[in-house]
C-alpha positions as CSV (number, residue, x, y, z in Angstrom):
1,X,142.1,205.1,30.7
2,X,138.4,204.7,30.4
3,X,136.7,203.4,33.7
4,X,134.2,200.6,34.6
5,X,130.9,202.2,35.3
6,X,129.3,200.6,37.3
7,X,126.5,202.8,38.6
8,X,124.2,202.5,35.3
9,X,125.2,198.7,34.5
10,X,124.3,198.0,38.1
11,X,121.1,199.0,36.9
12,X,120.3,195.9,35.0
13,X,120.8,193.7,38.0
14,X,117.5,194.3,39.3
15,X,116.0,191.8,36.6
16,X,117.4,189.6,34.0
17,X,117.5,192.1,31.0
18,X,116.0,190.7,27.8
19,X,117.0,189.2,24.5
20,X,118.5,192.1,22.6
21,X,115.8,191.6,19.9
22,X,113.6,191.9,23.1
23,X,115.6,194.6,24.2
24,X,114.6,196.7,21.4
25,X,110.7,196.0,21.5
26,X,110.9,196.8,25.2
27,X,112.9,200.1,24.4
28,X,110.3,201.1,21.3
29,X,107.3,200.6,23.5
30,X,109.1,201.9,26.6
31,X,109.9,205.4,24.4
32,X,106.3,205.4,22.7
33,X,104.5,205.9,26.5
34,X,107.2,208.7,27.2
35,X,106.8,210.4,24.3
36,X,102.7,210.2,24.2
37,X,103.3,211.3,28.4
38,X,104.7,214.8,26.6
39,X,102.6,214.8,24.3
40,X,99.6,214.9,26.8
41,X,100.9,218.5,27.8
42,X,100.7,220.2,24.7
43,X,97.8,218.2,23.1
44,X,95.3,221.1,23.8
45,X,97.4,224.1,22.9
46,X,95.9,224.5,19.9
47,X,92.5,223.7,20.5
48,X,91.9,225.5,23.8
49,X,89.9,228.3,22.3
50,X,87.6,225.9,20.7
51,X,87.3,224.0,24.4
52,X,86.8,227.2,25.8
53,X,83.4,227.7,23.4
54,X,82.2,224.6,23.5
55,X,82.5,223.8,27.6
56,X,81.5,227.8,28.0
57,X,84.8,228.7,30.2
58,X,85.6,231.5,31.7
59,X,89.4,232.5,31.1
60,X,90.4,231.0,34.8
61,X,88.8,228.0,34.2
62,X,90.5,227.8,30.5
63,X,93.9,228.4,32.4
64,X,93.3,225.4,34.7
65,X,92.3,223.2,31.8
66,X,95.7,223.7,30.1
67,X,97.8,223.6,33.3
68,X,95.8,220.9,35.1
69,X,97.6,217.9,33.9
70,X,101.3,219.9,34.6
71,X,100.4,220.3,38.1
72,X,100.0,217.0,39.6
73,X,102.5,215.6,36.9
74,X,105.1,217.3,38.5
75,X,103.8,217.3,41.6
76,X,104.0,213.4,42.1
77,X,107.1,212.6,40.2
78,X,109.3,212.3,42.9
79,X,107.0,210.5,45.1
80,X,106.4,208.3,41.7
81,X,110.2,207.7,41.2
82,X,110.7,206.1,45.0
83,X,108.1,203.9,44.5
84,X,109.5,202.6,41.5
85,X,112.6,201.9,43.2
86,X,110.6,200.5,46.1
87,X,108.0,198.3,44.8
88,X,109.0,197.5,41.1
89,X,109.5,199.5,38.1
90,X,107.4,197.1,35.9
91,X,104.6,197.0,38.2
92,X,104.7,200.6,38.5
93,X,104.9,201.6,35.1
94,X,101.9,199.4,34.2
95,X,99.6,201.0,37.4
96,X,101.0,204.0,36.0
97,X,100.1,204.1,32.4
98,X,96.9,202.0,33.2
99,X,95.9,205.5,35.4
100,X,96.9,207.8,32.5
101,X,94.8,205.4,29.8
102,X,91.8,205.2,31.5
103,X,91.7,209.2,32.6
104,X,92.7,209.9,29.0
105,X,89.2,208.1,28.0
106,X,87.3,209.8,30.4
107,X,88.8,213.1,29.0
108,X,87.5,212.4,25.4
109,X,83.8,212.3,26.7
110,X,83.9,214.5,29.5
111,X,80.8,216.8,29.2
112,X,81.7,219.5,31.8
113,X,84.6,221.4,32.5
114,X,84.5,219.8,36.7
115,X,84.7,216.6,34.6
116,X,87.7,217.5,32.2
117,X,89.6,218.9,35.0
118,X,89.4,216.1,37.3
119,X,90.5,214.3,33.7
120,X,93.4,215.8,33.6
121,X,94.4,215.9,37.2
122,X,94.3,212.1,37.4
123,X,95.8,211.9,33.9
124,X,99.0,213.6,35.7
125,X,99.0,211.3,38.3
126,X,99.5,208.4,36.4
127,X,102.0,210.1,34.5
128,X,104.3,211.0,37.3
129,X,104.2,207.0,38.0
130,X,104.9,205.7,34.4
131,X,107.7,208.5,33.6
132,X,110.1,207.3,36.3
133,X,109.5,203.8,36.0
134,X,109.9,204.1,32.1
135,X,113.5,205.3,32.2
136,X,114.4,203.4,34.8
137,X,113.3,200.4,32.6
138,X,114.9,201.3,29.8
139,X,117.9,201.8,31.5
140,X,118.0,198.4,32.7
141,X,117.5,196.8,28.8
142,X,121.3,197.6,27.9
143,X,124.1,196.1,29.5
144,X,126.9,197.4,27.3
145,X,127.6,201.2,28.6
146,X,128.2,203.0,25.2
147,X,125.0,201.2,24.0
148,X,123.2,202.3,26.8
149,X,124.6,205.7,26.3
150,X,123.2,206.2,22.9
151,X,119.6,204.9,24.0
152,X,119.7,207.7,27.1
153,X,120.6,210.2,24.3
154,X,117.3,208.8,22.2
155,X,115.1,209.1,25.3
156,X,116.4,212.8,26.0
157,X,115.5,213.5,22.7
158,X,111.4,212.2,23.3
159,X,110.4,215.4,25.8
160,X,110.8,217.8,22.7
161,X,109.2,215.2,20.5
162,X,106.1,214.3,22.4
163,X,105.6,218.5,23.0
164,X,105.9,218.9,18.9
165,X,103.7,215.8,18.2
166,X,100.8,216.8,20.8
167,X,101.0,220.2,18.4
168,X,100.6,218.7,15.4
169,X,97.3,216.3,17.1
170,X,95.9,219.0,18.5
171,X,95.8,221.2,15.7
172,X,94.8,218.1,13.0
173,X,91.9,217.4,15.1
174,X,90.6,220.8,15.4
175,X,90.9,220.9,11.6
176,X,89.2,217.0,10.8
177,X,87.0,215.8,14.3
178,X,87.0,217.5,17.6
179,X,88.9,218.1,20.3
180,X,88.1,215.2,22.1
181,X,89.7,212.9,19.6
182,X,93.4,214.0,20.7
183,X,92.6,212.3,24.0
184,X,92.2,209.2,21.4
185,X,96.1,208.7,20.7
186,X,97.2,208.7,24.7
187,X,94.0,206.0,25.3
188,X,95.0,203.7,22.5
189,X,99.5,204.2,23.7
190,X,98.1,203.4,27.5
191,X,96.4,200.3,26.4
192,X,98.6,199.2,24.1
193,X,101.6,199.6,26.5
194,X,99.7,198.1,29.6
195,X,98.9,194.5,27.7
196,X,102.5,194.2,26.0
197,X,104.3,195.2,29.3
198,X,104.3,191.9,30.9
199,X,105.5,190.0,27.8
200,X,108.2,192.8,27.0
201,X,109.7,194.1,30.1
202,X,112.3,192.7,32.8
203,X,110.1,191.2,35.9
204,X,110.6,193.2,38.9
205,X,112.3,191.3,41.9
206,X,109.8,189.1,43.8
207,X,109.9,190.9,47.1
208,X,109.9,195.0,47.7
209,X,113.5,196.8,47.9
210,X,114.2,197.9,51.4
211,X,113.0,201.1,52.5
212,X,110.0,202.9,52.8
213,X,108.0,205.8,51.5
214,X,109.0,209.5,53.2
215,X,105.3,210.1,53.6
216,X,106.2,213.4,54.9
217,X,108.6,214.9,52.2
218,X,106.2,213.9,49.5
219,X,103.6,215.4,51.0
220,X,106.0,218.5,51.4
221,X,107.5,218.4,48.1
222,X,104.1,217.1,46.2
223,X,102.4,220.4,47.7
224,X,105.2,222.9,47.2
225,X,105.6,221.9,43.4
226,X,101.8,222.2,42.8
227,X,101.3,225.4,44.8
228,X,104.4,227.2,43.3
229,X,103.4,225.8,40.0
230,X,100.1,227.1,40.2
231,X,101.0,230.4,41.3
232,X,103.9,230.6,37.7
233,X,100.5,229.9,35.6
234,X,98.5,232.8,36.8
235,X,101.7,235.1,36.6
236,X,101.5,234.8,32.5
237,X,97.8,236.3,32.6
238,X,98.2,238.7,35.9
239,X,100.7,241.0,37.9
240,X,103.1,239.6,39.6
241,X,102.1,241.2,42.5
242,X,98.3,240.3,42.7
243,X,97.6,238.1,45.3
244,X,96.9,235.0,42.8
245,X,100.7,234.5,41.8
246,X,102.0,235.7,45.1
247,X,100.0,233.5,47.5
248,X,100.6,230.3,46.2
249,X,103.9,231.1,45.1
250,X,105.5,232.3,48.5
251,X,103.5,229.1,49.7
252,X,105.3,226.7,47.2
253,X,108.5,228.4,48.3
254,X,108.2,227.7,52.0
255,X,106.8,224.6,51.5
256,X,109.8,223.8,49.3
257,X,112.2,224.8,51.8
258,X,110.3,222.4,54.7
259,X,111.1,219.5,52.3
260,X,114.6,220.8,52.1
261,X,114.8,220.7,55.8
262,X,112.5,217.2,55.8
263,X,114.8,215.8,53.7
264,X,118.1,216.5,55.8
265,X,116.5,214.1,58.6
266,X,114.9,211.3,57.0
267,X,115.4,207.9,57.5
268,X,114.6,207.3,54.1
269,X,114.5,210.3,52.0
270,X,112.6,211.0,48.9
271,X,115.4,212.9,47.7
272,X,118.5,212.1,49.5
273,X,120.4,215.7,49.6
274,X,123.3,214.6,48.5
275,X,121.9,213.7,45.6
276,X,121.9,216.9,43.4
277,X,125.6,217.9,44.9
278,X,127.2,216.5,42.0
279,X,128.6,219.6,39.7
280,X,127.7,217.5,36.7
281,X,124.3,216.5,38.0
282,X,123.5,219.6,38.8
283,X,124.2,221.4,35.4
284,X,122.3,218.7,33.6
285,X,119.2,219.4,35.3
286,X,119.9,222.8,34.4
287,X,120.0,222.3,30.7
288,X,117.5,220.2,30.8
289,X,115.6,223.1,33.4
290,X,116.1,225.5,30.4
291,X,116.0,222.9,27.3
292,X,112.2,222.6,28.4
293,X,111.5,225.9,29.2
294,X,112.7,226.9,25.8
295,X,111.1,224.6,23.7
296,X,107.0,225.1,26.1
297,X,107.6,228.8,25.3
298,X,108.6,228.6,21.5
299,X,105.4,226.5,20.8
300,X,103.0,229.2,23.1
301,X,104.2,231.9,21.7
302,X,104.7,231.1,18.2
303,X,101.3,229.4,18.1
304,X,99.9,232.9,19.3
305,X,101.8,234.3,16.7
306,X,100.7,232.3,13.5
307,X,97.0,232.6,14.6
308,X,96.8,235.9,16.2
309,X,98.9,237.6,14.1
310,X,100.7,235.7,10.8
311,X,96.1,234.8,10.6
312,X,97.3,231.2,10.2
313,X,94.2,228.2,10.7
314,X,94.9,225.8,13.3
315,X,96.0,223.0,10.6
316,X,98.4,225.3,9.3
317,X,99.7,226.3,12.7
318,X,100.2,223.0,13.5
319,X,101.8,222.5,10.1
320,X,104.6,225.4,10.5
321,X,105.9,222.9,12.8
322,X,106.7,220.0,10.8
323,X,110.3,221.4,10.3
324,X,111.2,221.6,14.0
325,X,109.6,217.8,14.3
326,X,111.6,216.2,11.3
327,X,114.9,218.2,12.7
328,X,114.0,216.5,16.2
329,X,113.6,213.0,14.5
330,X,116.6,213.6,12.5
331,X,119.5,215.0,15.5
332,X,118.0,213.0,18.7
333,X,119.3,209.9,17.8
334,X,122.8,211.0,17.5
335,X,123.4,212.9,20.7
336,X,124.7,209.2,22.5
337,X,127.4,209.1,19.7
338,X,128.2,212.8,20.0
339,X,128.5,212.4,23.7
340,X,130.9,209.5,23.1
341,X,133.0,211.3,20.5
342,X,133.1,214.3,22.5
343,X,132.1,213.9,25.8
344,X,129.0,216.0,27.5
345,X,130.4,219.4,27.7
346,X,131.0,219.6,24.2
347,X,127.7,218.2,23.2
348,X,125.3,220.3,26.0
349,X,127.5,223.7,25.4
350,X,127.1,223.1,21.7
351,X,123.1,222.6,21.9
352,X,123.0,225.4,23.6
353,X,124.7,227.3,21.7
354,X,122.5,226.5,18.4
355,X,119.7,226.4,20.3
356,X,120.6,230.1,21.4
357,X,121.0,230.9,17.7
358,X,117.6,229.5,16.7
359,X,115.6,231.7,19.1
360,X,117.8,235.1,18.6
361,X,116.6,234.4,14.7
362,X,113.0,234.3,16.5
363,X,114.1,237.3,18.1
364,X,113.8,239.0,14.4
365,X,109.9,238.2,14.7
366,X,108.0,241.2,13.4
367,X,104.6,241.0,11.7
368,X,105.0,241.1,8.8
369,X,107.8,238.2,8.8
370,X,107.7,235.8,6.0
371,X,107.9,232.1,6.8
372,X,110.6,231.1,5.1
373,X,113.0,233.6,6.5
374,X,114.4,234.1,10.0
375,X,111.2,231.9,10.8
376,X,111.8,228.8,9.6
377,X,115.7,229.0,10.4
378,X,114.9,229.3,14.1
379,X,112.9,226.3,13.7
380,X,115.6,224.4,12.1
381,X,118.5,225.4,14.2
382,X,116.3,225.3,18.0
383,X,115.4,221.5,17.7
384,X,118.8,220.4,17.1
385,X,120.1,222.3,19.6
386,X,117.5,221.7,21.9
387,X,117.7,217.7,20.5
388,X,121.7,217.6,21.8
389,X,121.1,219.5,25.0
390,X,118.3,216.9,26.3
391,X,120.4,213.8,24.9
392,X,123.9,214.6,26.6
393,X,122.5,215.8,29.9
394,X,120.1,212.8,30.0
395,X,123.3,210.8,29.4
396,X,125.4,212.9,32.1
397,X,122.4,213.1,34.7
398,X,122.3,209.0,35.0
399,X,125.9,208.2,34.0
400,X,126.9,207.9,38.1
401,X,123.2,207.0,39.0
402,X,123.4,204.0,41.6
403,X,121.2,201.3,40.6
404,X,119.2,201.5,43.8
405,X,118.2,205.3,42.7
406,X,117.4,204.9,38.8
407,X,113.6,205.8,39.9
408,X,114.3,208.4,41.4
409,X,116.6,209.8,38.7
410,X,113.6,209.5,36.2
411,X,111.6,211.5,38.8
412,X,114.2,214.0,39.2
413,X,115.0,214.3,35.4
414,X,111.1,214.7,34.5
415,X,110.5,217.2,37.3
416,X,112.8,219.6,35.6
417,X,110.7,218.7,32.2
418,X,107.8,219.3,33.9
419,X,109.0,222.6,35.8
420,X,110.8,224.7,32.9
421,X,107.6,225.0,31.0
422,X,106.0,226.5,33.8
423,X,109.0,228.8,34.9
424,X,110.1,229.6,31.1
425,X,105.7,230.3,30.4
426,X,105.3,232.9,33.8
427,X,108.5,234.8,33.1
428,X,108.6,235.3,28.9
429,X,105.2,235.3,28.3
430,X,105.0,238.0,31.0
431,X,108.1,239.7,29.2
432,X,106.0,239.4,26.2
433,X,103.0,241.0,27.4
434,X,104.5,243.8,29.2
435,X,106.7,244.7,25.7
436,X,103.4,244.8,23.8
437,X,101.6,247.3,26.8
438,X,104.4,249.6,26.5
439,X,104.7,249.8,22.7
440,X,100.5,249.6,22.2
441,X,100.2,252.6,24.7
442,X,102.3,254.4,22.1
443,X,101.3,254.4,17.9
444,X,102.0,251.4,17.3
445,X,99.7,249.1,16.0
446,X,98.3,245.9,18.0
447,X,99.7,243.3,15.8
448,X,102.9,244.9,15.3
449,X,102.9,245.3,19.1
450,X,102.2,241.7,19.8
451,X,104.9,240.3,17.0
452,X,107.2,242.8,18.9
453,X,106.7,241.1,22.5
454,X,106.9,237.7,21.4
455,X,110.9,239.0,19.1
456,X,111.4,240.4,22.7
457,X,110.7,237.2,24.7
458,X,112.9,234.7,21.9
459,X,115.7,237.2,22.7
460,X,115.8,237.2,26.3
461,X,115.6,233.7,25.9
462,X,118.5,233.2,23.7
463,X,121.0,234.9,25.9
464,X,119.7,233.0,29.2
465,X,120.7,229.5,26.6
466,X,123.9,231.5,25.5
467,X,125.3,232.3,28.3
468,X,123.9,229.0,29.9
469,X,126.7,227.3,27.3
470,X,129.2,229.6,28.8
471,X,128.2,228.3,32.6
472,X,128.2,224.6,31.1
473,X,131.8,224.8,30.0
474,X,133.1,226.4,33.5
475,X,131.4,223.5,35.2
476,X,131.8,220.7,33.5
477,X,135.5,220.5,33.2
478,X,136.8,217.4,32.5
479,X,134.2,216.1,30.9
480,X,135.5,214.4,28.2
481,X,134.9,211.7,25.4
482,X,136.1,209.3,28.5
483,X,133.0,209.9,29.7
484,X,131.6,207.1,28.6
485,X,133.8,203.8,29.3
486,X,134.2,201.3,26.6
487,X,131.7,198.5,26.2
488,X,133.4,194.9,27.1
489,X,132.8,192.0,25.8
């Protein structure tokens, strides 16, 4: 018999939701800021070698450009969540994307690279404030639980959407302006967002929730994400070994683990520790962990690939992509209904499982691939894998979710987002690079080297997703279409 759940409908008792008709303007406007937050990650992939001429950057410097904004994005999200839940998701969310908006502009015109990296740092700031708040926002906009359901298995769908999107802007504005005109879109979002917020959104409650902010743990856990983070970037471009991966790195780790330990004693935690006990929690973040990673590496490599390799312009780079966008658009929306059909372990196994498929056909890579071959059908069958596997564990991350922590769920939920590119970058594209060493030190030749490393990287991808399904299943045992109770009257 399906059960009352009242963990997510609680949600809504923080504010009067709106009119549905509201609802839906709120949710729209509410999805548009998450997916331009994504977007702001890749928006310079394809346009970093142009940034690079035009700023003079060494290849350090170019490394912190692109990782910059990932850094104190995930960093803060945890501290951003609790104050969500603490002081108002509204009022957060607007402070939030009013931070991103106004470092976005400063980005577009910033003449030096000190000045574009101090961009981006504060960019990510206000990002790890807005994403939080955002979901827990549009959480609150739907009272009935199925409906709310398939809105949480929209949102999951955004990450991979906003990362495709900033693909396609960076690359058309390489082609048709400059660089500094994809820092346009996330300016004109911000602002948007930040004068329609008051007349759309729920009002926070007058007076703050009770509790304060674990100064220490985010200090811990803000440091430890950034530091470890740091450290994964340089491992794509370095040894492993050499003292700029290692350092921070072993840092982040122990820094980590004093959180852990932080966390155990706090009055108020940041991140209670029983919160990431649940089996079913825990396995969601997972997918989404690997879902992320996935999808960050796909778009590096493959981008390296069409340029370096297939001799593809920017524009045309970016336009290889189309088919995993429109596959994206087209799946995302239906992974709430799947999940009610089916239940979550059906739906995340089976996105795993295609997604799997799609990069084992990118595993076929060689250089002399045709598009419209083993190509294109890994782009086809990765988004709507990876499109299921971010809907249904969104869904199963927040289905038990007290109201009290819905912040902090949107902080936990966006920290794996923000942490799988950065795992999934260090260890494939090192895989990558040390295939190509070992087949370039031989008679092969340098592109057929390169399309080699980056067939090698898809494949070791596709069995960590396949046998991630196989995990998914074992863990998430009765899970079932009950899932989801009914929606009443």
């Amino acid at each position: 018999m399906p059960v009352a759940d009242d963990s997510l409908s609680a949600a809504s008792t923080v504010a009067p939701p709106p009119s549905p008709g509201r609802s839906q303007e709120a949710f729209v406007l509410l999805a548009a800021v998450q997916v331009v937050l994504v977007l702001a990650i890749t928006m310079l992939s394809v346009a970093l070698p142009t940034i690079r001429t035009e700023l003079g950057l060494s290849v350090a410097q170019l490394t912190l450009v692109s990782a910059a904004y990932g850094l104190s994005f995930g960093g803060l999200l945890l501290l951003g969540g609790r104050i969500a839940d603490l002081y108002g998701r509204r009022r957060v969310f607007v402070a939030g994307t009013a931070l991103f908006g106004l470092a976005s502009a400063v980005g577009g015109f910033a003449p030096d690279v000190t000045t574009l990296l101090t961009a981006r740092l504060v960019q990510g700031a206000g990002a790890a404030f807005a994403a939080p708040a955002a979901m827990a926002l549009a959480v609150s906009l739907h009272q009935a639980p199925r409906a709310r359901a398939r809105a949480m298995g929209i949102w999951g769908a955004l990450a991979p959407l906003g990362a495709a999107v900033g693909t396609l802007v960076s690359g058309a504005a390489i082609v048709w302006f400059s660089w500094r005109w994809t820092f346009l879109v996330p300016t004109l979002v911000a602002v948007a967002a930040v004068l329609l917020a008051p007349r759309l959104l729920p009002r926070d409650a007058d007076a703050p929730a009770e509790g304060k902010v674990d100064v220490l743990g985010a200090v811990l856990a803000t440091a430890g994400l950034s530091l470890l983070s740091y450290g994964l970037v340089h491992a794509a471009e370095t040894s492993w070994t050499s003292a700029a991966v290692t350092v921070p790195s072993v840092l982040g780790v122990v820094l980590l683990a004093a959180f852990a330990l932080v966390e155990r004693r706090a009055a108020d935690p940041l991140l209670p520790p029983g919160f990431l006990v649940s089996r079913r929690r825990a396995t969601a973040l997972w997918a989404v962990l690997i879902a992320s990673a996935g999808t960050a590496t796909m778009f590096f490599l493959l981008s390296l690939y069409f340029q370096q390799v297939a001799d593809l312009s920017p524009l045309r780079t970016s336009a290889a992509f189309l088919p995993f966008t429109v596959v994206l658009l087209a799946v995302g929306p239906l992974g709430g209904r799947l999940v009610a059909r089916f239940g979550s372990r059906t739906v995340i196994a089976a996105g795993l499982l295609l997604a799997a498929a799609g990069l084992l056909l990118l595993g076929r890579l060689t250089d002399h691939s045709p598009y419209a071959g083993p190509v294109l059908a890994g782009l086809l069958l990765l988004p709507a894998g990876i499109a299921l596997v971010f809907s249904s564990a969104t869904i199963t991350m927040l289905n038990d979710v007290p109201a009290e922590q819905s912040g902090l769920a949107g902080g936990v939920v966006n920290t794996a987002l923000e942490t799988g590119p950065t795992i999934g970058l260090a260890v494939l594209a090192s895989l990558a690079a040390s295939h190509t060493a070992g087949l370039t030190g031989g008679a092969t030749a340098r592109t057929a080297a390169e399309a080699s490393g980056y067939a090698f990287a898809f494949t070791t991808a596709g069995v960590v997703f396949a046998v991630s399904a196989l995990v998914a299943v074992l863990l998430l045992r009765g899970q079932s279409r009950h899932d989801l109770p009914a929606d009443r009257a």
